[in-house]
DRENLUMPA-768043 format. One record per residue: residue in one letter; x, y, z of N, C-alpha, C in turn. Coordinates in steps of 0.05 Angstrom, whole numbers, plus 5000, padded with zeros to 4 digits. Layout:
# residues N
resn,n.c1,n.c2,n.c3,ca.c1,ca.c2,ca.c3,c.c1,c.c2,c.c3
a,X,Y,Z,X,Y,Z,X,Y,Z
...
# end
This chain:
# residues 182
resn,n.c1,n.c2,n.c3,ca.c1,ca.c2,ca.c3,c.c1,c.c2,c.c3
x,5623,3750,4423,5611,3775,4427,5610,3790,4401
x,5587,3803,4396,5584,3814,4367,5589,3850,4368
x,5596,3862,4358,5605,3889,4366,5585,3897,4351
x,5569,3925,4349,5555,3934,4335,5570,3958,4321
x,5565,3967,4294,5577,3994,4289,5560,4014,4283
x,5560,4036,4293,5547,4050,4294,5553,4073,4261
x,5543,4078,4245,5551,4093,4228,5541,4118,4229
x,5559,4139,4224,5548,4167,4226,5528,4179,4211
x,5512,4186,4221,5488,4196,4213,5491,4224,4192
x,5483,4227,4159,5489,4248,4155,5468,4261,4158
x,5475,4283,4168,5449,4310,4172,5470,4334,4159
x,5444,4352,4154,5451,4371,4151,5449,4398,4176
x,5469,4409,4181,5465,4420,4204,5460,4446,4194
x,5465,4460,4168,5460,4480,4160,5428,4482,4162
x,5415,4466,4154,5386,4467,4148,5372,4480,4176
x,5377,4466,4195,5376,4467,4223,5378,4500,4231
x,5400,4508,4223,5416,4537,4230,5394,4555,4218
x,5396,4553,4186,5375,4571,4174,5349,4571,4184
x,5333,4542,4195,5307,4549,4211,5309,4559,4230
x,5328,4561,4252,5339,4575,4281,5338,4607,4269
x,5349,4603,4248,5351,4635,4243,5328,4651,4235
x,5321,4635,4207,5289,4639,4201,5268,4655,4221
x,5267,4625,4250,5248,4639,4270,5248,4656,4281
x,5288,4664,4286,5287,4679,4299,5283,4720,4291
x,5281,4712,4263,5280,4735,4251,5250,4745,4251
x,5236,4718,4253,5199,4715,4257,5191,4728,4283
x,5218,4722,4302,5206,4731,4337,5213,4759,4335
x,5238,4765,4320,5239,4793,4324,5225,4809,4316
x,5208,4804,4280,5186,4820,4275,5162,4823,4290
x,5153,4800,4297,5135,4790,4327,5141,4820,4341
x,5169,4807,4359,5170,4826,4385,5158,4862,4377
x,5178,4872,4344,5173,4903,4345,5144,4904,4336
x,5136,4894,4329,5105,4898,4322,5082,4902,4352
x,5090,4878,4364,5078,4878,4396,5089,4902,4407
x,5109,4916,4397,5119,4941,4428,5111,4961,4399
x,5107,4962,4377,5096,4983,4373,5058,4985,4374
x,5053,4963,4375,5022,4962,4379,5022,4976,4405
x,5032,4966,4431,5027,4968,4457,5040,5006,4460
x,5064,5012,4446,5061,5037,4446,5043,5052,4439
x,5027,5044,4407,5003,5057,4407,4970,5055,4425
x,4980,5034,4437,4945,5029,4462,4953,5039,4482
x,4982,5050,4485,4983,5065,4510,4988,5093,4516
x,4982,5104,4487,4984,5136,4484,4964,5139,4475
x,4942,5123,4465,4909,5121,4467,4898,5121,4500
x,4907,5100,4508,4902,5100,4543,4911,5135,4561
x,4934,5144,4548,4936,5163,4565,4929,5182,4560
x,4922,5199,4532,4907,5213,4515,4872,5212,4526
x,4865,5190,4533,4833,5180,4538,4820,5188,4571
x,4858,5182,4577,4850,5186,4613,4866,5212,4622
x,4881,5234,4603,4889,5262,4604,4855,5272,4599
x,4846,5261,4583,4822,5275,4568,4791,5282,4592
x,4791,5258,4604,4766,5257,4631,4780,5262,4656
x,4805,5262,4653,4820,5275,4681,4814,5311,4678
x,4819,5310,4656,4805,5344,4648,4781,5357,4650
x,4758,5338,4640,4737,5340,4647,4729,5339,4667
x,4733,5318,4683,4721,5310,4717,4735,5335,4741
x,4765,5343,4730,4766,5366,4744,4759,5391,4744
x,4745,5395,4718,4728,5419,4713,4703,5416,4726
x,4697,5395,4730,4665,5401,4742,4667,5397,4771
x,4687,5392,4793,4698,5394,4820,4686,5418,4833
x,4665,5425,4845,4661,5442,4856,4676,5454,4884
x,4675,5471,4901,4690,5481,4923,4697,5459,4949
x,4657,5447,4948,4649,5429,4967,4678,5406,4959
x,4681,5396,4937,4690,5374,4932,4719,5374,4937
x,4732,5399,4929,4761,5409,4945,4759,5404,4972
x,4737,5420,4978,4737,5422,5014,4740,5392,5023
x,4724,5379,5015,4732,5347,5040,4744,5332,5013
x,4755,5336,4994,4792,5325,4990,4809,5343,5004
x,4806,5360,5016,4829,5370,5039,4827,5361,5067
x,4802,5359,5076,4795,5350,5098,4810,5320,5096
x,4800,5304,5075,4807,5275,5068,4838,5267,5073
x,4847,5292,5052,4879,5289,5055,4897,5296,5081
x,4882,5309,5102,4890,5322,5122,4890,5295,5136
x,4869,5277,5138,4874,5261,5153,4888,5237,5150
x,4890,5229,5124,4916,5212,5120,4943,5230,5118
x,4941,5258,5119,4972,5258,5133,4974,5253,5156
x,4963,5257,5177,4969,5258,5205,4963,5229,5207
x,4949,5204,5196,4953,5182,5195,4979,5173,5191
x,4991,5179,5175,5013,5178,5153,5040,5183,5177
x,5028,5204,5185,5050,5215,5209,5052,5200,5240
x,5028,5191,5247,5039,5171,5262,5043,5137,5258
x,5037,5134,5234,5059,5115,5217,5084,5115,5225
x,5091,5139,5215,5126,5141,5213,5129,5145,5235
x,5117,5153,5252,5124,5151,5288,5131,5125,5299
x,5113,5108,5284,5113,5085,5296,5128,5072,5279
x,5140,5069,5262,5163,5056,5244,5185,5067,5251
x,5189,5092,5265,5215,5107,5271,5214,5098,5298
x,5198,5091,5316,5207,5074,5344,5208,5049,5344
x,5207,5036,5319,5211,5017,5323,5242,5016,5307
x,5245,5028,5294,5274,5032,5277,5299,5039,5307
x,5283,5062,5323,5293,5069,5347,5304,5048,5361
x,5282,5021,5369,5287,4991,5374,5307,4980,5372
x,5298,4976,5348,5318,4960,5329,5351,4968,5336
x,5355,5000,5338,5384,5011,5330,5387,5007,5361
x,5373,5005,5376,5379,4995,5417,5385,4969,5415
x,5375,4950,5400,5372,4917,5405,5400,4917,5396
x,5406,4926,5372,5440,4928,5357,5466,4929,5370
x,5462,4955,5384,5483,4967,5402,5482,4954,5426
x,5457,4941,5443,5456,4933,5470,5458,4901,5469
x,5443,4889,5450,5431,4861,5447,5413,4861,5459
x,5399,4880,5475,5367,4876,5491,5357,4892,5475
x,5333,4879,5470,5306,4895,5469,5288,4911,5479
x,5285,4937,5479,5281,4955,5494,5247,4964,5492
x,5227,4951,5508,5201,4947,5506,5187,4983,5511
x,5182,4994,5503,5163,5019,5503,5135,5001,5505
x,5113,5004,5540,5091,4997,5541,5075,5023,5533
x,5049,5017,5518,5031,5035,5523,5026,5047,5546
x,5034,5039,5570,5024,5049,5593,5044,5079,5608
x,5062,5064,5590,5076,5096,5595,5067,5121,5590
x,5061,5111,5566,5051,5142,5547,5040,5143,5557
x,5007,5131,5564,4992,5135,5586,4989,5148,5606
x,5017,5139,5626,5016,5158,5640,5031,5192,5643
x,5048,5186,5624,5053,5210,5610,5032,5234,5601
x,5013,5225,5587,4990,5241,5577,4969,5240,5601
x,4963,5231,5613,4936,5227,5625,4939,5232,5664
x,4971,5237,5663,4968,5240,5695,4953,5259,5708
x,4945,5251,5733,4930,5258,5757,4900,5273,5736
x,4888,5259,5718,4860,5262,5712,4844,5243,5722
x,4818,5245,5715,4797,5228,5721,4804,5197,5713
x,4810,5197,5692,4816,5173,5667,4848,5154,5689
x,4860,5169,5694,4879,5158,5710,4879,5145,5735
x,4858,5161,5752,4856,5149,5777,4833,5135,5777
x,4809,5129,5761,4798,5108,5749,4810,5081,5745
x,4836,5085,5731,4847,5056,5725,4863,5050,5751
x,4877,5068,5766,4890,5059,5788,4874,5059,5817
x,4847,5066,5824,4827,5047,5840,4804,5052,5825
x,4781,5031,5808,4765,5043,5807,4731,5031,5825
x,4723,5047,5823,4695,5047,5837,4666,5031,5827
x,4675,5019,5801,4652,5008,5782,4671,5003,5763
x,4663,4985,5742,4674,4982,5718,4696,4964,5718
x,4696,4946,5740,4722,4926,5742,4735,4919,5717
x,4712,4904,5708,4716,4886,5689,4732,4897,5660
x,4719,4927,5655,4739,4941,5640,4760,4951,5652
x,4766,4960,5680,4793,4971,5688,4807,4945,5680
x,4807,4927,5692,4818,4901,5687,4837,4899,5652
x,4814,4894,5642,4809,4890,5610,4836,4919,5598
x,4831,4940,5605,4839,4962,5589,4876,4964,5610
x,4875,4965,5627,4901,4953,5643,4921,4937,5639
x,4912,4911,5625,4925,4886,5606,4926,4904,5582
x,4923,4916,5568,4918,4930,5539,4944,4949,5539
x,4935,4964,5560,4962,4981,5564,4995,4976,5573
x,4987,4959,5586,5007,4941,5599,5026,4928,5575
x,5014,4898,5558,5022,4897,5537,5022,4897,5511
x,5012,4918,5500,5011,4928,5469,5034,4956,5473
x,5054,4935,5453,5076,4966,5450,5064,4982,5432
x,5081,5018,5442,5074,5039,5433,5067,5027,5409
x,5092,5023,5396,5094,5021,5362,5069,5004,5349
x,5061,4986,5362,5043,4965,5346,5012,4995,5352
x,5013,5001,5374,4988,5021,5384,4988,5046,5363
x,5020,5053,5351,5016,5076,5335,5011,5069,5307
x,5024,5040,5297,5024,5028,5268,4994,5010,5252
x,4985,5005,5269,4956,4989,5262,4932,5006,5260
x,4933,5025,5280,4911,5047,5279,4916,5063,5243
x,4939,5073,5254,4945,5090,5227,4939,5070,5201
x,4946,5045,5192,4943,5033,5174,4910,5031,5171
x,4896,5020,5182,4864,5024,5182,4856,5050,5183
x,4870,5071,5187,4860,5100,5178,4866,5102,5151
x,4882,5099,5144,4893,5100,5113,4883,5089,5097
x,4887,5063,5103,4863,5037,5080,4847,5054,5083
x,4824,5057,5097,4796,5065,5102,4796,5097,5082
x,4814,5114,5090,4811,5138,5073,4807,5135,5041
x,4837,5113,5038,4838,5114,5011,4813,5099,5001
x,4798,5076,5010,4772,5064,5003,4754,5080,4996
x,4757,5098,5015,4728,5114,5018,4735,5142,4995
x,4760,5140,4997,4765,5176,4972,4760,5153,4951
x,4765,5130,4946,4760,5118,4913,4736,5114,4908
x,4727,5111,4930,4686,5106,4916,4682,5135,4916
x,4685,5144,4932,4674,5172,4930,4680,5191,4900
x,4707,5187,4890,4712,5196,4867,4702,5188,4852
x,4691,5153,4844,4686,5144,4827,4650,5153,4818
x,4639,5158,4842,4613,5160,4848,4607,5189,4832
x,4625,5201,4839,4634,5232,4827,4632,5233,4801
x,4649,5216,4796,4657,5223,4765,4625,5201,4742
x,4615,5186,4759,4593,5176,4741,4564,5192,4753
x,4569,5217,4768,4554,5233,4776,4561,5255,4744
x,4575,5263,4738,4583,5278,4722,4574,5277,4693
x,4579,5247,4696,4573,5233,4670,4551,5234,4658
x,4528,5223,4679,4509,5224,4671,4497,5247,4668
x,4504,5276,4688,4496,5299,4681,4505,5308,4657
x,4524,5296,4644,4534,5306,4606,4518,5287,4597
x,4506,5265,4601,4485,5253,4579,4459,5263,4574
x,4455,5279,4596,4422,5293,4599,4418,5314,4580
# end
């Protein structure tokens, strides 16, 4: 059997060290150069958009306050039965904890809570025509909990507001625009 010998390799490990160091002195100039560039494109950016935030609100007429209040009025009370419906279900939650049951709130309560002995009520409990919806709207009430009835509405009110206040602003502000190019 023939043994092989392996002989130690000389390197220099210093050489190694000083290019480790080298680069790393390269990344650091790198890095402050990149965070002072990006400091200056972003006090350009905010300077540019202080500047037409100034403008665009100078030319806001009364109308334009009026339904951004109207606008905002209704994503609060969106907003508000949100948290209605995240606070009964938090309500839930803190019953399921303490009990181990789950404590089901139907739509049909509220229902009948709000709507007793009207038209709308004794409609669904015999009605005279309209089977097919008493039927239909009966299953609805029955099982869609409060919370999902108060949390999905409100979220599609909200999306929808905020969609509609961002075109609408945007539409605004290239309304403006073009009246300063004329």
């Amino acid at each position: 059997m023939t043994q092989t010998k392996y002989e130690d390799q000389k390197s220099n490990h210093m050489s190694w060290i000083q290019w480790i160091n080298m680069n790393l002195d390269n990344a650091k100039e790198f890095y402050e150069e990149v965070k002072m560039n990006l400091r200056e494109i972003t006090s350009q950016i905010i300077s540019r958009v202080g500047k037409e935030l100034r403008f665009f609100i100078s030319k806001l007429t009364t109308v334009d306050f009026f339904c951004g209040s109207i606008t905002l009025g209704i994503m609060a009370f969106a907003s508000l039965f949100l948290a209605f419906g995240f606070g009964l279900v938090g309500y839930q939650v803190f019953l399921w904890i303490k009990d181990g049951v789950w404590s089901e709130f139907a739509t049909m309560e509220v229902f009948n809570f709000l709507f007793e002995n009207t038209l709308i009520a004794q409609w669904l409990d015999n009605p005279e025509s309209w089977f097919g919806l008493q039927k239909i709207t009966e299953w609805l009430l029955y099982n869609i909990p409060v919370s999902v009835a108060l949390i999905v509405p409100s979220i599609m009110v909200l999306v929808g507001m905020m969609c509609v206040s961002i075109v609408a602003l945007i539409l605004r502000f290239y309304q403006f625009k073009s009246e300063e190019n004329i």
